[in-house]
N, CA, C and O of each residue as an XYZ file, in Angstrom:
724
protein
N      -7.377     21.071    -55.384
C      -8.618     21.367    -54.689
C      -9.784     20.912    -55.544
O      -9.767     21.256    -56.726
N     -10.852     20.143    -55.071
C     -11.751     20.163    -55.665
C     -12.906     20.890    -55.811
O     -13.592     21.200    -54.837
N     -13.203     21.213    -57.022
C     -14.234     21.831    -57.552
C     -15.322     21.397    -57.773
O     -15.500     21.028    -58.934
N     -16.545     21.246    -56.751
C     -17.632     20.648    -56.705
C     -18.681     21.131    -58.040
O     -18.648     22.346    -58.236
N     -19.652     20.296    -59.030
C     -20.246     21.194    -59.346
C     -21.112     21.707    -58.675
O     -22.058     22.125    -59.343
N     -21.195     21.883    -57.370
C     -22.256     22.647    -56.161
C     -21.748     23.855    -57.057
O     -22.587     24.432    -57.749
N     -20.206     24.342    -57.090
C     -19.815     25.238    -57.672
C     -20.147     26.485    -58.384
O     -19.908     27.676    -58.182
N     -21.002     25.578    -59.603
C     -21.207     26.316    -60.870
C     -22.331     27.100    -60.240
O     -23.083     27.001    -59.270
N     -22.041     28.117    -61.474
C     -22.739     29.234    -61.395
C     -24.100     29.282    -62.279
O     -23.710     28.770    -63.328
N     -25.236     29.545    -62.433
C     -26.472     29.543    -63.220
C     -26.077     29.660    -64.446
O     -26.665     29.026    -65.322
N     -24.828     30.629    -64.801
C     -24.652     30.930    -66.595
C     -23.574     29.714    -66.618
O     -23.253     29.502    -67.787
N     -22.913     28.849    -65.715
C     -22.342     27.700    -66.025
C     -23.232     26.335    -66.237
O     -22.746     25.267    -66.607
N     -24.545     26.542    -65.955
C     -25.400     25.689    -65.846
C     -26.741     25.526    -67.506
O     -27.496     24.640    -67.908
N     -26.409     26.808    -67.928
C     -26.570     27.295    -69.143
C     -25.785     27.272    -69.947
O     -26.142     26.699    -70.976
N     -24.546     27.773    -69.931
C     -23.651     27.802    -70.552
C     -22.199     26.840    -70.183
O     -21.156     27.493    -70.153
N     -22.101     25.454    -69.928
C     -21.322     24.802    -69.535
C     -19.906     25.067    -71.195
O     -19.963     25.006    -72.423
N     -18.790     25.369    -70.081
C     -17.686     24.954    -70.935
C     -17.317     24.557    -72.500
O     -18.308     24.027    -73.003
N     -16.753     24.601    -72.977
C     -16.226     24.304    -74.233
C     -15.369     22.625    -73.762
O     -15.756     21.501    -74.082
N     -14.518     22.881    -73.184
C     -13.777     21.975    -72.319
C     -14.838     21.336    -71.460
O     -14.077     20.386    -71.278
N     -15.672     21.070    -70.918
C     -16.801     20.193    -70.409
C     -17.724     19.345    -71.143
O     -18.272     18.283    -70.849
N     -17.768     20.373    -72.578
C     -18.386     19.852    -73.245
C     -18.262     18.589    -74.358
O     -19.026     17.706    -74.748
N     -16.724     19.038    -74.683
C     -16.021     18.057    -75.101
C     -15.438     16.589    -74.446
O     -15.256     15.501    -74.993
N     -15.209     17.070    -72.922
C     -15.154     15.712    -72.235
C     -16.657     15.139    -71.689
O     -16.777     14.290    -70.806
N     -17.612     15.699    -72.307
C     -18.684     14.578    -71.873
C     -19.112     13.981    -73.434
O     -19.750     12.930    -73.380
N     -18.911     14.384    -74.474
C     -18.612     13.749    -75.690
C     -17.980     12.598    -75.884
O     -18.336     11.504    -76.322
N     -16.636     13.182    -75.343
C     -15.745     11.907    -75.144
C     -16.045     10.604    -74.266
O     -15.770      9.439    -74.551
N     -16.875     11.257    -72.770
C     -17.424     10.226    -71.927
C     -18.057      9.237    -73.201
O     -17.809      8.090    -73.571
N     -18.954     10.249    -73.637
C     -20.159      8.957    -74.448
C     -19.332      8.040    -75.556
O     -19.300      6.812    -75.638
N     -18.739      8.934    -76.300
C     -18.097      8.216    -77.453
C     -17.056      7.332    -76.508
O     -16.691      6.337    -77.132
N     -16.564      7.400    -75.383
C     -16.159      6.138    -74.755
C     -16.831      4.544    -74.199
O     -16.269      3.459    -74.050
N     -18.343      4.991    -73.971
C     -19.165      3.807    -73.919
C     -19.328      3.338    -74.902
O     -19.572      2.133    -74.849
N     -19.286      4.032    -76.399
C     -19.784      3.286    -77.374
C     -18.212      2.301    -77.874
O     -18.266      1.267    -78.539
N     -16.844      2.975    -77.331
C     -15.735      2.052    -77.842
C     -15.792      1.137    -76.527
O     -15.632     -0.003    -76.962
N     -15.922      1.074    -75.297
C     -16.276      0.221    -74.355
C     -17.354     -1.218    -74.670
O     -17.245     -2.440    -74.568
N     -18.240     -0.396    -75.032
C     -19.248     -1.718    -75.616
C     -18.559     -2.733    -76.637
O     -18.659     -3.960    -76.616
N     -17.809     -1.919    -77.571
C     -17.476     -2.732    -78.852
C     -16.229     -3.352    -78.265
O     -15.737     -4.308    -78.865
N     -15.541     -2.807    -76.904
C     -14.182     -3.528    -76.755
C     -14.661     -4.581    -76.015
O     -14.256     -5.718    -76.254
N     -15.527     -4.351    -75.084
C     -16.142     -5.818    -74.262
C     -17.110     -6.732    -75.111
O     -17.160     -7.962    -75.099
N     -17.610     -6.149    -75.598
C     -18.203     -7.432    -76.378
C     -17.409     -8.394    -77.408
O     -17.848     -9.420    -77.928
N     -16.053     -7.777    -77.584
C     -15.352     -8.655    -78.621
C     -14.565     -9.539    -77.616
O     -14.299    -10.708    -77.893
N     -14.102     -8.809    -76.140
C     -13.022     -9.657    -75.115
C     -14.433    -10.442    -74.540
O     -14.069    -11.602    -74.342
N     -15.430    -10.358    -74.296
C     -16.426    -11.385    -73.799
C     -16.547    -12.247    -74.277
O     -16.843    -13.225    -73.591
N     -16.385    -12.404    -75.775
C     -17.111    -13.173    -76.845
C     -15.570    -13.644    -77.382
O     -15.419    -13.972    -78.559
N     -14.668    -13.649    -76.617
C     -13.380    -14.449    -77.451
C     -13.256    -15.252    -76.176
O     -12.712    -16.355    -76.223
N     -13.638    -14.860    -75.253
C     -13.071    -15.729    -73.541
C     -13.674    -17.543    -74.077
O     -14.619    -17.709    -74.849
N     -12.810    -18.772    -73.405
C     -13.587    -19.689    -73.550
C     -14.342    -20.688    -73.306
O     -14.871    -21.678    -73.814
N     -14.147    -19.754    -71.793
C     -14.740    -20.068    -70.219
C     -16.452    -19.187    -70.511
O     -16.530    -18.071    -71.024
N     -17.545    -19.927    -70.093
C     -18.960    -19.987    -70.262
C     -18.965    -18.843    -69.314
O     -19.644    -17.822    -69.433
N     -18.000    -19.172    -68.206
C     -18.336    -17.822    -66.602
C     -17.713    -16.622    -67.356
O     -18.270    -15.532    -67.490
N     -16.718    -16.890    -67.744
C     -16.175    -15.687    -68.134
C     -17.016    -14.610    -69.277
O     -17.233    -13.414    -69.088
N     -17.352    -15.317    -70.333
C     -18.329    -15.036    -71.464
C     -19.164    -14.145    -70.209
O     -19.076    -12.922    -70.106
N     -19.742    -14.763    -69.560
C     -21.072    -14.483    -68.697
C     -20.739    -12.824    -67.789
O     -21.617    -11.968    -67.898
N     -19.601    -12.525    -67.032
C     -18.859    -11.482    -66.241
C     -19.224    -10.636    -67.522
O     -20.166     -9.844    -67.511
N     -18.212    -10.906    -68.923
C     -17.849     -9.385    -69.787
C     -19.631     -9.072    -70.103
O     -20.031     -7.911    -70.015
N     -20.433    -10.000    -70.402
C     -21.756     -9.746    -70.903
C     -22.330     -8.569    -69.707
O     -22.843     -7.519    -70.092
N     -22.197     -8.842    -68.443
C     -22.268     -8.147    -67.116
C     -21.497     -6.473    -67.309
O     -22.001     -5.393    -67.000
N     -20.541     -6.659    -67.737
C     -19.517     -5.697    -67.703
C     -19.837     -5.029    -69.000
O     -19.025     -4.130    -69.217
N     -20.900     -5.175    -70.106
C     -21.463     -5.183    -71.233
C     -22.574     -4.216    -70.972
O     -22.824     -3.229    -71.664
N     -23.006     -4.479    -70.246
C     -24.672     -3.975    -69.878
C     -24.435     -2.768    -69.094
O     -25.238     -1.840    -68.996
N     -22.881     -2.855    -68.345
C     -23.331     -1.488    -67.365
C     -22.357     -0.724    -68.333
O     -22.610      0.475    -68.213
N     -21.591     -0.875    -69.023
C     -21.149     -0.431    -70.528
C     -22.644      0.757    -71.078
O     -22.691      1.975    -71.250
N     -23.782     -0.455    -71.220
C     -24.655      0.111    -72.491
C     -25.706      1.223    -71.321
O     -26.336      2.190    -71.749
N     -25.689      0.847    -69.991
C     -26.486      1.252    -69.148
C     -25.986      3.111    -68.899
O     -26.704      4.106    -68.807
N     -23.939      2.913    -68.839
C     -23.905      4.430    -68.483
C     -23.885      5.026    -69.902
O     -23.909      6.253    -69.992
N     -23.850      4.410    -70.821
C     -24.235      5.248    -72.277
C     -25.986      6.170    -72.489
O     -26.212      7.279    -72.975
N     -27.060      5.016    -71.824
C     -28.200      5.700    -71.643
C     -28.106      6.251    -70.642
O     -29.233      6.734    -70.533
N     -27.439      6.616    -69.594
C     -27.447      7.376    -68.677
C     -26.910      8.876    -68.922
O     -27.235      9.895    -68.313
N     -26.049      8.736    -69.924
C     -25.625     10.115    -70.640
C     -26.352     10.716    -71.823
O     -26.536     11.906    -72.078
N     -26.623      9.935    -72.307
C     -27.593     10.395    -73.348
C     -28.540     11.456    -73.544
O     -28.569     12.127    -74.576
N     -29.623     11.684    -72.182
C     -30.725     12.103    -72.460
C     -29.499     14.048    -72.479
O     -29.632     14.896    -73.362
N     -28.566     14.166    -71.353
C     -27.859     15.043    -71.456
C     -27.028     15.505    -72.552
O     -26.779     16.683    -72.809
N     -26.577     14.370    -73.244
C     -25.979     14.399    -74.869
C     -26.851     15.356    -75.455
O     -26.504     16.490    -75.785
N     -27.843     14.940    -75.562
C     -28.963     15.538    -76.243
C     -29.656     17.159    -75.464
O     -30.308     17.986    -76.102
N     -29.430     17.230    -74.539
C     -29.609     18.594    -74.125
C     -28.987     19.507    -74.329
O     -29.374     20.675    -74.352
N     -27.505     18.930    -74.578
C     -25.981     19.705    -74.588
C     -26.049     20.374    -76.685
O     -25.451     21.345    -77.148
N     -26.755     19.633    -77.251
C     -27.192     19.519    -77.934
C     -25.804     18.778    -78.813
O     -25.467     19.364    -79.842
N     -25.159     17.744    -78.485
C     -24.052     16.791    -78.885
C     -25.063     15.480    -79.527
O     -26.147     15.013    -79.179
N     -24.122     15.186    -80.602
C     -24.890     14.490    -81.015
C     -24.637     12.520    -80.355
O     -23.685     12.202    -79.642
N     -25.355     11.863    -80.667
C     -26.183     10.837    -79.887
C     -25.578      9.487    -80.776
O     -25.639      8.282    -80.534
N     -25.123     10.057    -81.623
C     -24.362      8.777    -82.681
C     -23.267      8.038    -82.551
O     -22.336      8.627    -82.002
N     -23.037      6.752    -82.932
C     -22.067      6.155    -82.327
C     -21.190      6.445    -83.702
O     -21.697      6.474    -84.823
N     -19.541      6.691    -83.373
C     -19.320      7.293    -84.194
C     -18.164      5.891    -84.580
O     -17.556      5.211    -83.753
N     -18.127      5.765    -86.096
C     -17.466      4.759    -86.595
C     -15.794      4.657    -85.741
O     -15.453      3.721    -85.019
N     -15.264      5.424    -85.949
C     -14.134      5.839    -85.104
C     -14.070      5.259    -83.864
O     -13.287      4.350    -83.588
N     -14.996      5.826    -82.974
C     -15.291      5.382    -81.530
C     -15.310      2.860    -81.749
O     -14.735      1.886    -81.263
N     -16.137      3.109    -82.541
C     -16.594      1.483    -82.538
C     -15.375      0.835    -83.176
O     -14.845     -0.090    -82.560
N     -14.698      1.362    -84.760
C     -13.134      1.226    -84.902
C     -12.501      0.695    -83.872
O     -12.234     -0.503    -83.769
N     -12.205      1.650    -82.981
C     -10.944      1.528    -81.877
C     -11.067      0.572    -80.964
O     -10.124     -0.106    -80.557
N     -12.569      0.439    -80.493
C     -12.555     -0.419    -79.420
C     -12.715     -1.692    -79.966
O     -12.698     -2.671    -79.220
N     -12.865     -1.805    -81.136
C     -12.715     -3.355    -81.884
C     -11.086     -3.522    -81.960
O     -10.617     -4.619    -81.655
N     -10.215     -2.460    -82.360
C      -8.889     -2.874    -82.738
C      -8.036     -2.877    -80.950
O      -7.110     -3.599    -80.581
N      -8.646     -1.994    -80.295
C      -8.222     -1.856    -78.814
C      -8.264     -3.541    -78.308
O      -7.116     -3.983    -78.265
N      -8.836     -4.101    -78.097
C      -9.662     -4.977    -77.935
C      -8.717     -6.412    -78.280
O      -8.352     -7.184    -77.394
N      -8.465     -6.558    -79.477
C      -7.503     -6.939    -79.844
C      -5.809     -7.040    -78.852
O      -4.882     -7.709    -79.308
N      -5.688     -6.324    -77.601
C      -4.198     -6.542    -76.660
C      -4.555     -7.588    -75.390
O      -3.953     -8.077    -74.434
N      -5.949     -7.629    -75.988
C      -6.488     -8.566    -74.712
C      -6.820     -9.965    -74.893
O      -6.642    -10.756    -73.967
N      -7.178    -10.247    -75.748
C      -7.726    -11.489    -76.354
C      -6.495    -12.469    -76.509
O      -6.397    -13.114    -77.553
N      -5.548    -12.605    -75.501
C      -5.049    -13.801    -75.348
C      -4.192    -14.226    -74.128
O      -3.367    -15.140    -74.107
N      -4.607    -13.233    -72.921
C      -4.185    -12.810    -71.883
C      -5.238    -13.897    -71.281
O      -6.287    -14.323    -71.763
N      -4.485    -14.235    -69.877
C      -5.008    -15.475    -68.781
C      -6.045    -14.543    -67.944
O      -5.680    -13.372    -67.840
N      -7.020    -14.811    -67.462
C      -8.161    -13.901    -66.895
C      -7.606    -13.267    -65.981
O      -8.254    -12.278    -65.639
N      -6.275    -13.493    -65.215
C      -5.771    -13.200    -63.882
C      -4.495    -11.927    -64.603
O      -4.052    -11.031    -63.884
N      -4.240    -12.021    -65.487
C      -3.321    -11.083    -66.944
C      -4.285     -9.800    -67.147
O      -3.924     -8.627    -67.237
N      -5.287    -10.192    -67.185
C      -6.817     -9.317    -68.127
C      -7.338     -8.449    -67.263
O      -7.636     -7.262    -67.399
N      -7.433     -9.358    -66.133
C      -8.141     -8.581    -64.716
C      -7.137     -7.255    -64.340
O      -7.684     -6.162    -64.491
N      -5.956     -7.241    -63.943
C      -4.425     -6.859    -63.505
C      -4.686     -5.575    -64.771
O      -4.840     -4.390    -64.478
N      -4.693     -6.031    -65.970
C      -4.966     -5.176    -66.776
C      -5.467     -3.895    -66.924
O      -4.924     -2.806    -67.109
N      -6.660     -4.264    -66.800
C      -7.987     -3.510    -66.595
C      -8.136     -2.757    -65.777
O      -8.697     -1.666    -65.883
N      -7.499     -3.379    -64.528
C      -7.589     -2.865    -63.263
C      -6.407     -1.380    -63.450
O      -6.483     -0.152    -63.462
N      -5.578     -2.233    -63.545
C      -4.446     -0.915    -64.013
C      -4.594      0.329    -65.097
O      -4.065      1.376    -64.724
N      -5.284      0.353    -66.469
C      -5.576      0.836    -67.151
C      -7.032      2.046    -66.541
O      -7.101      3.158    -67.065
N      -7.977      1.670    -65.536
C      -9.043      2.076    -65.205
C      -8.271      3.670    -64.683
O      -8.648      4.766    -65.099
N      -7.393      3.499    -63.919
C      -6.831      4.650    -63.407
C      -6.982      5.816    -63.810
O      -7.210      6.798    -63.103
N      -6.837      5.777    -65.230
C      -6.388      6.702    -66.059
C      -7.748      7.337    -65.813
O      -7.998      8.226    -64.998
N      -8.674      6.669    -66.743
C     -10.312      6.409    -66.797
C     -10.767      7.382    -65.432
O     -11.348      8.452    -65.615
N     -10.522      7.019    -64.428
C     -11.042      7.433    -62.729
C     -10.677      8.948    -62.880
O     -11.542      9.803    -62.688
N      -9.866      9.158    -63.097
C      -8.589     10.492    -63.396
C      -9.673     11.266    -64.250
O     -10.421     12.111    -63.759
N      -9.677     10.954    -65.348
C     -10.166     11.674    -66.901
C     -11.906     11.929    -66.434
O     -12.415     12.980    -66.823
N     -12.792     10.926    -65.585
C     -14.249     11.513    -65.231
C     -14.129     12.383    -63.454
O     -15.096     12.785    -62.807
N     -13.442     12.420    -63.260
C     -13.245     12.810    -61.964
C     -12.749     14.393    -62.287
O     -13.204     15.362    -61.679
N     -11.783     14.476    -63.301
C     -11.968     16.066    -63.699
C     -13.355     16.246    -64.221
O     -14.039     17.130    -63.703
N     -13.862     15.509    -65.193
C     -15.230     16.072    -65.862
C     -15.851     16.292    -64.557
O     -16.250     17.456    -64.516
N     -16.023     15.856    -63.807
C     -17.346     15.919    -62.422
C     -17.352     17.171    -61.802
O     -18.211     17.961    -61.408
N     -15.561     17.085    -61.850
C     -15.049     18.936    -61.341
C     -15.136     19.856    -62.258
O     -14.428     20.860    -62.178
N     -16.137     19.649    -63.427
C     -16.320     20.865    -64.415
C     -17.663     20.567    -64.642
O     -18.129     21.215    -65.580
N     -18.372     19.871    -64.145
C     -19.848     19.425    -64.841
C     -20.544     20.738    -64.027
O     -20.345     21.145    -62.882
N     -21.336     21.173    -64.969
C     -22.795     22.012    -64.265
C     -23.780     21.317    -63.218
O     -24.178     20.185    -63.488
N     -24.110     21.812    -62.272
C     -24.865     20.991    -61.517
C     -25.723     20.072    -61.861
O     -25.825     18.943    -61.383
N     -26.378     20.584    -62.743
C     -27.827     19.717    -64.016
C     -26.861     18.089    -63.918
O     -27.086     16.958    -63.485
N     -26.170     18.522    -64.329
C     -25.212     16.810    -65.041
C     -24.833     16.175    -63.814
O     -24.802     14.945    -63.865
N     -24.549     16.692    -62.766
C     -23.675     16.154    -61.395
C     -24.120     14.374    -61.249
O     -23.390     13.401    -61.064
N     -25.612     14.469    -61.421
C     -25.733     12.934    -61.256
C     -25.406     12.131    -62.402
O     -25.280     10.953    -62.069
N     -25.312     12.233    -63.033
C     -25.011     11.265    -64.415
C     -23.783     11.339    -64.614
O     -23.383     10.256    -65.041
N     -22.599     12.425    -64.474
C     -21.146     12.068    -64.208
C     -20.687     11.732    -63.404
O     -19.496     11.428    -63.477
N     -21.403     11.613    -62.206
C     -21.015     10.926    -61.154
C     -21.036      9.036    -61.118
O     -20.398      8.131    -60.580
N     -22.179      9.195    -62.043
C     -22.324      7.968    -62.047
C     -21.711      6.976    -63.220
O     -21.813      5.751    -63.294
N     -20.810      8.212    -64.420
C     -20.001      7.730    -65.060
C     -18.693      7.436    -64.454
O     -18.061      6.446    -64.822
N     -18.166      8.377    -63.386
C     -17.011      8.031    -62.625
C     -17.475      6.846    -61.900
O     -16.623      5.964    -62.018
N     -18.355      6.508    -61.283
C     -18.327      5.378    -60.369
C     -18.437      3.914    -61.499
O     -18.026      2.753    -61.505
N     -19.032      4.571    -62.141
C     -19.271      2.816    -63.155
C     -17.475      2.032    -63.386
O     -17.074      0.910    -63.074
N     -16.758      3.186    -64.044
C     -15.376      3.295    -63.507
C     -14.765      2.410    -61.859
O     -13.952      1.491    -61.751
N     -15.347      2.958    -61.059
C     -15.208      2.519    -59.973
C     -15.307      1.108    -59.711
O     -14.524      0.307    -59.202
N     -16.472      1.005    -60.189
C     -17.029     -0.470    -60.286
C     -16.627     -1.757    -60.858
O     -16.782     -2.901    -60.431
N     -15.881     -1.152    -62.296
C     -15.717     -2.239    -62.969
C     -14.080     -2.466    -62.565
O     -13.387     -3.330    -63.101
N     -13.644     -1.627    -61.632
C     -11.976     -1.875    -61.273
C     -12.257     -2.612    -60.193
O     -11.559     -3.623    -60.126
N     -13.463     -2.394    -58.831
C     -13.218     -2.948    -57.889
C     -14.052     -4.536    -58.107
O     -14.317     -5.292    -57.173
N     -14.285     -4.727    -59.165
C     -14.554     -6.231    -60.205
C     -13.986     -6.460    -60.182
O     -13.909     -7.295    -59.280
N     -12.830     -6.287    -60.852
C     -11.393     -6.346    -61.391
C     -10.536     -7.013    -60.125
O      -9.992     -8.110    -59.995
N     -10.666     -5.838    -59.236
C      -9.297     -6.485    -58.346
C      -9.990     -7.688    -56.963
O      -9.424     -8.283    -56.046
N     -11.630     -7.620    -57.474
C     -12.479     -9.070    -56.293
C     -11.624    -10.716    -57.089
O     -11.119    -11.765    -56.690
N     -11.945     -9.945    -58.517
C     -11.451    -11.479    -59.470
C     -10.132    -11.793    -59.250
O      -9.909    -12.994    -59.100
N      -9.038    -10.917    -59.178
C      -8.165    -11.084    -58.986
C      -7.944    -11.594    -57.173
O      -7.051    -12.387    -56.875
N      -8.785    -11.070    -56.231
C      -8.583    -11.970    -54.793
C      -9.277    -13.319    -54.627
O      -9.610    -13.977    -53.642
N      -9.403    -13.548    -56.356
C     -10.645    -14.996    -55.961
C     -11.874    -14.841    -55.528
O     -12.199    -15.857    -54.914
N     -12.803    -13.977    -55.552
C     -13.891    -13.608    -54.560
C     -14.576    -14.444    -55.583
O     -14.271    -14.419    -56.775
N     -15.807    -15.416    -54.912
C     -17.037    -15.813    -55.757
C     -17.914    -14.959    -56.518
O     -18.369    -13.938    -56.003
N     -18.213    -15.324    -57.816
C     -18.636    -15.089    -58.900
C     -19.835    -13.464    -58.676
O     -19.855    -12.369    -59.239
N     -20.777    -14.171    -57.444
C     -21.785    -13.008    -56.813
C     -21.211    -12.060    -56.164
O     -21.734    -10.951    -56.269
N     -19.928    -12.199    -55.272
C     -19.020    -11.290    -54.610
C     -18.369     -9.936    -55.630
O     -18.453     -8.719    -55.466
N     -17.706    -10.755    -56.718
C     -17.366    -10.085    -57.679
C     -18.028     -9.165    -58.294
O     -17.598     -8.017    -58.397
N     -19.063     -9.526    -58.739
C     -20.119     -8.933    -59.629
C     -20.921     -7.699    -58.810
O     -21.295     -6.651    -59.337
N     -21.055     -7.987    -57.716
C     -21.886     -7.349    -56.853
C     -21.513     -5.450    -56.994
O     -22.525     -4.751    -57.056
N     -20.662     -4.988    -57.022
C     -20.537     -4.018    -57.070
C     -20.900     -3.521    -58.785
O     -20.945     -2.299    -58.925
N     -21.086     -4.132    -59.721
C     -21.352     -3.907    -60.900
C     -22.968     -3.892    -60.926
O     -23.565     -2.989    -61.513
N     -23.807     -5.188    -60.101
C     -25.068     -5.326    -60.174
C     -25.613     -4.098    -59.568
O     -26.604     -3.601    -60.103
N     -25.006     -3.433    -58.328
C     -25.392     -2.915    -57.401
C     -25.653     -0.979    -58.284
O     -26.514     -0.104    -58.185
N     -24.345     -1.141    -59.072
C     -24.762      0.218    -59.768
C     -25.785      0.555    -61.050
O     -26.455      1.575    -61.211
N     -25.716     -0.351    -61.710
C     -26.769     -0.998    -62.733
C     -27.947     -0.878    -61.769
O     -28.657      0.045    -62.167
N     -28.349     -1.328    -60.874
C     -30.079     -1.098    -60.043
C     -29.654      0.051    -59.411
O     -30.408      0.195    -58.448
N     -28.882      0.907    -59.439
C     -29.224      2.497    -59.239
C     -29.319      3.540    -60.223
O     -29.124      4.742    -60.043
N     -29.660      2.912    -61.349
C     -30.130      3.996    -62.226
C     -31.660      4.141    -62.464
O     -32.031      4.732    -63.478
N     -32.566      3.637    -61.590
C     -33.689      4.165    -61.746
C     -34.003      5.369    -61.707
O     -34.825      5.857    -62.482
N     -33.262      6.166    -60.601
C     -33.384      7.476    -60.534
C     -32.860      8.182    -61.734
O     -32.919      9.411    -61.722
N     -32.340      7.559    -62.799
C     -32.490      8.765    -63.890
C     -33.654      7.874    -65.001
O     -33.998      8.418    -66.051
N     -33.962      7.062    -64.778
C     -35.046      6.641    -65.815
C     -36.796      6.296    -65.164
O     -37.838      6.008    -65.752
N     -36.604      6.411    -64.329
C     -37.982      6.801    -63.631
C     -39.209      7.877    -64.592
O     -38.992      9.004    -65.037
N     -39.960      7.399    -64.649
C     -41.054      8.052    -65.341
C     -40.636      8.404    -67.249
O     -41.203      9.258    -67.930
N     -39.799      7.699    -67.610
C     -39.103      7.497    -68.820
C     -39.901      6.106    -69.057
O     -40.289      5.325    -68.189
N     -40.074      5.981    -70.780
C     -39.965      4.734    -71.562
C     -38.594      4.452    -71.977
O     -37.847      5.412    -72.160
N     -38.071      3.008    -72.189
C     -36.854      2.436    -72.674
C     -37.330      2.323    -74.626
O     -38.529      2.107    -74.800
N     -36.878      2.393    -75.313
C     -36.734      1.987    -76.891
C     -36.185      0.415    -77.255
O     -36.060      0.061    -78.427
């Protein structure tokens, strides 16, 4: 059954979880091994298009990291990328870098599952406050699989991408009336 955070209760909204709290930690410290794993499989590809997709797949990487953040920081978790986190996704990173794009895609696509699974409970434990920003960590998820399996039907380059561009220009609504650094 799912557990909406419509759910939570005011002292869950104050007082979110031990177990919530730790998987939105993990969310973040996962963008920061995400960034470091795509930027090393972007930057080994030796196709110019391809380079060009992970750089894409890069940005909405660095995009749901500031999208968690300002909440990192409310939760009062800290905001640092943690050597560990950047470690792994450099050595992670490494099972991919010699796989055929149609190998990589299949990959990814398959591996995301897990990913969909692991923010889809957080969403069912998030305090209402957070609902939009884990939601929009599960869908980035979403996004970069249904990338995944356009490349794999051949879809043109804009076809493909489109569901990645499309979530990337919906984060105004959490940075609206915000400066960027």
């Amino acid at each position: 059954m799912h557990n909406s955070c419509d759910d939570a209760t005011p002292e869950d909204i104050d007082n979110p979880s031990d177990t919530y709290l730790a998987g939105l930690n993990d969310a973040y410290q996962g963008e920061v091994y995400g960034i470091t794993m795509y930027e090393r499989i972007g930057s080994s590809r030796s196709s110019d298009k391809e380079r060009a997709k992970w750089k894409v797949l890069v940005d909405l990487e660095k995009t749901t990291k500031a999208v968690l953040t300002p909440i990192i920081k409310q939760r009062g978790l800290s905001t640092e990328s943690l050597p560990a986190s950047i470690s792994a996704g450099w050595q992670d990173a490494g099972r991919y870098l010699n796989l055929s794009w149609d190998a990589l895609m299949r990959r990814f696509s398959d591996e995301l599952n897990e990913d969909i699974i692991t923010y889809q409970n957080l969403l069912d434990q998030c305090p209402s406050s957070d609902e939009k920003a884990i939601k929009f960590v599960l869908d980035h998820e979403y996004a970069t699989k249904e990338f995944c399996e356009l490349e794999l039907a051949n879809m043109p380059d804009a076809l493909s991408l489109q569901p990645v561009h499309d979530l990337i220009a919906s984060t105004d609504q959490f940075f609206t009336g915000t400066t960027s650094d």
